[in-house]
N, C-alpha and C positions, 0 to 999 in steps of 0.2 A: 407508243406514245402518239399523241395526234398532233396536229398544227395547222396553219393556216399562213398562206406565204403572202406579205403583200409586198406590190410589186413596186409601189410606189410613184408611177409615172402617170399620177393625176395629178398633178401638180399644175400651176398655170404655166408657169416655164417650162418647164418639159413637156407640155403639150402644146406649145408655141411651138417647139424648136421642132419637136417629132416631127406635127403639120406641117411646116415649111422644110423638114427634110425631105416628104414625102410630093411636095408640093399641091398639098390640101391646107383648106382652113380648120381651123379646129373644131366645130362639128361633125366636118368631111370626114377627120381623122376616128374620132369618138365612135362614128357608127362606121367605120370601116370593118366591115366583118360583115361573114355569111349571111346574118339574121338580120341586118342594117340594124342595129340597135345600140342603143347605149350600153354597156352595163357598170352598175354603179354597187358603191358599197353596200349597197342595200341590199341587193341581188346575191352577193355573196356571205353577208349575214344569212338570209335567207336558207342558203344553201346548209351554210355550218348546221345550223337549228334544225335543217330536216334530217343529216348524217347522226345525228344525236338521238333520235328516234329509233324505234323500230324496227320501221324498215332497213334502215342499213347493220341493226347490232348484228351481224355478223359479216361486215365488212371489215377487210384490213389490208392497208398497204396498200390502199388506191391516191391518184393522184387524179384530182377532177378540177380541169381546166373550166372557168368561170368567162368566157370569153367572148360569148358568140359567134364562136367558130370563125378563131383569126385567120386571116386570109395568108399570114404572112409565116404560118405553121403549117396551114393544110398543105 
């Protein structure tokens, strides 16, 4: 089976509260990660639509972080 996990915490309150856990502003927090970037739902539609292709049908059991290479993983 396939899926798509979301995670939830774009929310404006929970990115208040993250920000000021971390002691960033909410932008700070947003491109906090390797590639300084946002990334948005869109980006992760994005993703689905290409795994649905070609190139990935014979992909399975992978897990593909949408992240920007969080700093707080690596």
């Amino acid at each position: 089976s396939n899926a798509v996990f979301d995670t939830g915490i774009w929310t404006e309150e929970v990115l208040k509260a993250r920000a000021a856990h971390y002691g960033l502003s909410v932008e700070e927090y947003k491109t906090k990660n390797l590639l300084k970037v946002e990334v948005s739902s869109y980006d992760v539609a994005e993703m689905v639509a290409e795994m649905c292709g070609p190139l990935f049908a014979k992909t399975t059991g992978s897990g593909v972080p949408i992240d920007g290479g969080s700093d707080r993983v690596v």
